[in-house]
C-alpha positions in Angstrom: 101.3 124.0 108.5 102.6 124.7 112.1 104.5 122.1 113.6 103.8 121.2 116.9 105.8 123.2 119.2 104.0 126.5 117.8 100.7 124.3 118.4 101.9 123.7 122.4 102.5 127.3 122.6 99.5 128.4 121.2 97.8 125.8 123.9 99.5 127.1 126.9 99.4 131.2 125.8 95.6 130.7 124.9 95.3 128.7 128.7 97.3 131.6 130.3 95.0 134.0 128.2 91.8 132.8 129.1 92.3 133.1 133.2 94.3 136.6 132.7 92.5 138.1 129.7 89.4 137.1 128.2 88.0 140.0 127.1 84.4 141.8 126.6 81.3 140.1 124.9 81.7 143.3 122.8 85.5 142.9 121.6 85.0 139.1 121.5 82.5 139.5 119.1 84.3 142.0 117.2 86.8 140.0 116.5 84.3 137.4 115.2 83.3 139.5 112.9 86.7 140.6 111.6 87.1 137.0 110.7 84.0 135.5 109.3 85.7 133.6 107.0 87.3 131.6 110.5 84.1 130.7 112.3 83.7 127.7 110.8 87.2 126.8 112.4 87.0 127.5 115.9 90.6 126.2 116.4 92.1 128.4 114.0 89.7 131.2 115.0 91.4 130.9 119.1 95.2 130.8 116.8 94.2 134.1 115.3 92.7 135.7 118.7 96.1 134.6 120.4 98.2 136.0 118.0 96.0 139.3 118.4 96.4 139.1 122.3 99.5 137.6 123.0 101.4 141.0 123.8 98.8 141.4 126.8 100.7 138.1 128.4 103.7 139.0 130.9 106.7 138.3 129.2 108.5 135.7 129.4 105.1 134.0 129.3 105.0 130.5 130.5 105.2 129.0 127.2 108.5 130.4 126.1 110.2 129.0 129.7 108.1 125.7 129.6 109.5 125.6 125.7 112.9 126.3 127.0 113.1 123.5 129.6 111.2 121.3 127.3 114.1 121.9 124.3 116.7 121.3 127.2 115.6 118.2 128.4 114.9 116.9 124.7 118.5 118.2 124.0 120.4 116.3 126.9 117.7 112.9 126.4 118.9 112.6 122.9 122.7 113.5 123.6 122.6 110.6 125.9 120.7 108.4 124.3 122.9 108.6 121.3 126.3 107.8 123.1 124.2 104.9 125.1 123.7 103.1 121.0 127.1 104.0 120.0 128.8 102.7 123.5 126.1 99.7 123.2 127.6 99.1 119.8 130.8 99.3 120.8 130.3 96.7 123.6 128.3 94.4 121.0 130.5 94.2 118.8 133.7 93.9 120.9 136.3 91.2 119.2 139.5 90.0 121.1 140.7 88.2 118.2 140.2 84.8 119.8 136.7 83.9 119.4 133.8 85.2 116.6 131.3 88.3 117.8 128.4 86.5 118.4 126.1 88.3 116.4 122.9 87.2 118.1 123.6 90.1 120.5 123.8 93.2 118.0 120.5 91.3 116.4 118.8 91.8 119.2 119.5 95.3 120.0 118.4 96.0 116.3 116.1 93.9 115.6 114.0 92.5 118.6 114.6 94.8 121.3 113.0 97.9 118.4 109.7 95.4 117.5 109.3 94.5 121.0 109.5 98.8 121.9 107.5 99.5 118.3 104.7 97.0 119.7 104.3 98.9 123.3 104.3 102.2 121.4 101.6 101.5 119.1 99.4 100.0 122.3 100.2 103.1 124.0 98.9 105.1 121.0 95.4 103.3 121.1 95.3 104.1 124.8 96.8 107.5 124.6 93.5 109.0 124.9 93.1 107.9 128.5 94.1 110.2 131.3 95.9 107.1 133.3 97.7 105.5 130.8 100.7 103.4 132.6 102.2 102.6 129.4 103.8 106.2 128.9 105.3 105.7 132.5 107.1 103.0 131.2 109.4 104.9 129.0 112.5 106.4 130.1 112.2 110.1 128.3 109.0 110.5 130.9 111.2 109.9 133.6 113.6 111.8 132.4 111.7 115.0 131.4 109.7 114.8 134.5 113.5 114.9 136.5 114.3 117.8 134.5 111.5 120.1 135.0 111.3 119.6 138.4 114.9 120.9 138.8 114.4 123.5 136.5 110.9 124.8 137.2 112.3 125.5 141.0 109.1 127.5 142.0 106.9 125.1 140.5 105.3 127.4 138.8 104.7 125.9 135.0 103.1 122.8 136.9 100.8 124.9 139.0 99.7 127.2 136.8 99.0 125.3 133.2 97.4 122.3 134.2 98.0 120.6 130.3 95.5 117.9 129.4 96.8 114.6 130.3 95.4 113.7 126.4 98.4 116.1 125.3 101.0 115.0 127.8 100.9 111.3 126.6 101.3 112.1 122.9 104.6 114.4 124.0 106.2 111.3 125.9 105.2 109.0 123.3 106.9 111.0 120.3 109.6 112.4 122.9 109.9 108.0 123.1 110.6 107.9 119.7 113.2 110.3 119.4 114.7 108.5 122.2 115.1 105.4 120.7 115.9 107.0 116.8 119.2 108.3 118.8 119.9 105.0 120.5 119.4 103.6 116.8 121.2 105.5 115.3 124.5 104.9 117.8 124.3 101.8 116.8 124.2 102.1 112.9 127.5 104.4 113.4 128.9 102.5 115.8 128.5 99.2 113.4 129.8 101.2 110.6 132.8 102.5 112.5 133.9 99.3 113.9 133.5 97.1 111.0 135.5 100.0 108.4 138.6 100.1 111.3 138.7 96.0 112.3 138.6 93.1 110.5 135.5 91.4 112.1 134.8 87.5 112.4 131.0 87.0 113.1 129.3 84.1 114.0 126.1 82.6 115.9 125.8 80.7 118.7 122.8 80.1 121.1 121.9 76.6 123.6 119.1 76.2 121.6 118.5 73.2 119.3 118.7 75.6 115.8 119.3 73.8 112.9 121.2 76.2 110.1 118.3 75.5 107.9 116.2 77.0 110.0 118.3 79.7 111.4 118.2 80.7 107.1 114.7 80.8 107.0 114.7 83.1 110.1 117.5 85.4 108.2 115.3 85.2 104.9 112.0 86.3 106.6 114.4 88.9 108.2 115.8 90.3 104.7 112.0 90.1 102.7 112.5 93.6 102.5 115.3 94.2 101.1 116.0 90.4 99.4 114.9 91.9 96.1 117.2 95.3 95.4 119.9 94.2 97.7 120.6 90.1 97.6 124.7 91.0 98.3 122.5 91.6 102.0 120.9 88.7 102.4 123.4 85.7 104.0 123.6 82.4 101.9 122.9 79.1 103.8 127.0 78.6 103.6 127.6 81.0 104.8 125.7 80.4 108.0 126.8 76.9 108.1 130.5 78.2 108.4 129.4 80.6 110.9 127.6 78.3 113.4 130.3 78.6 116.3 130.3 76.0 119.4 132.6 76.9 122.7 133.5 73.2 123.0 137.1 73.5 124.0 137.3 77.5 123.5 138.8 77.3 119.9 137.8 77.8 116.9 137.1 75.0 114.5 140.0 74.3 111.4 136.5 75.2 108.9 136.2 78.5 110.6 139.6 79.2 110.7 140.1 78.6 106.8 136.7 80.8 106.1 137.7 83.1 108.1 137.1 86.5 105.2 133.6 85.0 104.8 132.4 85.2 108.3 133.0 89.1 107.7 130.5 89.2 105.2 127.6 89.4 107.7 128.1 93.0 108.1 126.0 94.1 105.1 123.0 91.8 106.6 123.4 93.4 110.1 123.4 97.2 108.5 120.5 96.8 106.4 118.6 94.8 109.5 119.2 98.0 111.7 118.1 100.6 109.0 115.0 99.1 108.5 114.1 97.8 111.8 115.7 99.9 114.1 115.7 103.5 112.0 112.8 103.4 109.2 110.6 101.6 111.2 111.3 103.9 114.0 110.9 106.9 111.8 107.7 105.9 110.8 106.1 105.5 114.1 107.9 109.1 114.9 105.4 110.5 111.9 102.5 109.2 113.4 103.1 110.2 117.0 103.9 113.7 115.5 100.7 113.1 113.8 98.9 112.1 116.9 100.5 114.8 118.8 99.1 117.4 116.5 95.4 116.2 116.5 95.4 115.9 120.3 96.8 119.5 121.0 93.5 120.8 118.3 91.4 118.4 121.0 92.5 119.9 123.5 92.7 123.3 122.8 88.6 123.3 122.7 88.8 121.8 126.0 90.3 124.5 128.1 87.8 126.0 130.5 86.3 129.2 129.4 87.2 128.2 125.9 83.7 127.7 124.6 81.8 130.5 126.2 84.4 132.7 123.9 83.3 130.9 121.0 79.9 132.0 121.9 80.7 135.3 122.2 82.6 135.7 119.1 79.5 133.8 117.2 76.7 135.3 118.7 75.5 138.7 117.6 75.8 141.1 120.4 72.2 142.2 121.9 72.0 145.3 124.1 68.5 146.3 125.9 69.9 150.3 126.6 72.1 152.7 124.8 76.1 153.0 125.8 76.6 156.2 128.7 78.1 158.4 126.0 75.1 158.3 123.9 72.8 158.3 126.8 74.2 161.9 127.7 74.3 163.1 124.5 72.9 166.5 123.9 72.1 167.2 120.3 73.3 171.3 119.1 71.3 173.7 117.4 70.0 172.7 113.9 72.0 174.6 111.4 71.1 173.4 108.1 70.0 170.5 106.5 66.4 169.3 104.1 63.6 168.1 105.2 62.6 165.1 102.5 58.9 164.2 102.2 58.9 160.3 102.2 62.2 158.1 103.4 63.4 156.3 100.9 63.2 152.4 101.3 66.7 151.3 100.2 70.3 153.5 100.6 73.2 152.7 98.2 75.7 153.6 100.9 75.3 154.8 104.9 77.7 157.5 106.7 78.9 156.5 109.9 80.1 159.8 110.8 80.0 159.4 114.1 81.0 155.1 114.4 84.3 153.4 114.4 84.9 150.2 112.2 84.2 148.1 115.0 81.2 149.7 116.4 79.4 149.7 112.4 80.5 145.8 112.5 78.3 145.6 116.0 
């Protein structure tokens, strides 16, 4: 199966194709013919006649330098936002030595900031088939990648001459989304693991709410459901959150703190397994199914291009002509040199001679 930047390709070549080249009612339906088997397919039947016209484009075509500028910005948006997680990570999960890392702060970066992004992605997927979708402008890779093309594409050239169906464009931002934030994720999860193999780490929690710790363990345990089972080292006992319930009052910390000091570090397994579910398998999974979504909208939209259908027709229909071609209407027949003369014509031939034919021309 092709992935989807062949599919893009194949959508801008066969746009390109179908101003430059299109082709004769008589080669169009040649190629019909040749694949039979394809007709039933019409968006594999336009990926086979691309492939057997693509050398008639000017080369580079547009879809190798929209591909490369595409590729770059992808390139730079997840270079940056990988170093945004790990230096968000970094900032998160500072300690000074006096007072306990809140851990309220990494939580939400892996836990409430991804449901809350997860939530407007899966909106913008049920209204990703409308041209005008505002939700796609919200995210910083469309931004981005629209910055980027417009200071690479200095002539303007890509946006002028392959007008791509908004259907496609907000699929690409939503998975291009995706990526974004599996980078950021994943800056975290190192920057987490990096931090808490090369310091010795007190966390704690601390919020002007009214949270009791009984209910702050009922939030952790709805938290850890899916992992509670083959992991319980994971999943925080209510002591442990009792020990770790810090309050500024005075700026120090408490004598219980102080004297469970190696058990405050123990939150770290909870905090790794809450950002590779919630911020990097969750993520993933909605990356499949914008992939996914991606996919079936380019094979929409493909039929969609202008002129697309009437070379369908032509490649289905069987070719009628009213008059012979030039050649054969000045054809001059030589002398009779030899030959039978049969009495009756037979009904049925096992096999015909096109002596005279091409392949293509017998198929017509």
């Amino acid at each position: 199966m092709k992935n989807t930047h062949s599919d893009l390709k194949t959508y801008i070549d066969l746009h390109q194709l179908i101003e430059e080249y299109r082709g004769t009612h008589e080669e169009n339906r040649t190629f019909g013919l040749l694949h039979q088997k394809l007709l039933s397919s019409p968006v594999e039947l336009l990926n086979q006649w691309v492939e057997a016209h693509r050398h008639r484009l000017p080369h580079p075509p547009l879809s190798e330098r929209l591909g490369r500028i595409l590729s770059g910005a992808t390139l730079l948006l997840l270079i940056v936002a990988f170093f945004l997680g790990i230096f968000s990570g970094i900032t998160l999960l500072r300690y000074n030595g006096n007072e306990p890392v809140n851990l309220l702060y990494f939580l939400g970066a892996v836990f409430f900031l991804p449901l809350l992004t997860i939530a407007m992605a899966l909106l913008a997927m049920l209204r990703a088939n409308r041209a005008g979708s505002m939700l796609t402008h919200l995210s910083p890779a469309y931004w981005m990648e629209r910055i980027f093309i417009f200071f690479t594409d200095k002539n303007h050239e890509i946006n002028y001459r392959v007008a791509i169906n908004p259907l496609i464009t907000n699929w690409i931002i939503i998975r291009r989304s995706q990526e974004f934030a599996l980078a950021f994720s994943l800056g975290l999860f190192l920057a987490l693991m990096g931090i808490v193999a090369s310091q010795d780490i007190a966390f704690s929690w601390s919020t002007t709410l009214q949270v009791t710790p009984e209910a702050f363990h009922q939030f952790i345990l709805m938290l850890a459901l899916p992992w509670e089972a083959v992991l319980p080292q994971a999943v925080p006992s209510l002591e442990l959150i009792e020990q770790s319930h810090y309050f500024r009052l005075g700026g120090r910390l408490n004598s219980e703190m102080i004297k469970n000091a190696a058990l405050l570090g123990e939150w770290w397994k909870f905090l790794l397994m809450t950002t590779l579910v919630y911020a990097l398998f969750l993520r993933f999974i909605l990356f499949i199914l914008a992939s996914l979504g991606l996919k079936s909208a380019l094979k929409r939209a493909i039929l969609l291009i202008g002129g697309v259908r009437d070379l369908l027709r032509e490649m289905e229909e069987p070719l009628i002509q009213s008059e012979a071609s030039a050649v054969e209407k000045e054809f001059e027949p030589e002398k009779f040199i030899g030959g039978s003369i049969v009495a009756s014509v037979q009904k049925a031939y096992s096999f015909t001679i096109g002596w005279a034919f091409d392949e293509a021309t017998i198929l017509l």
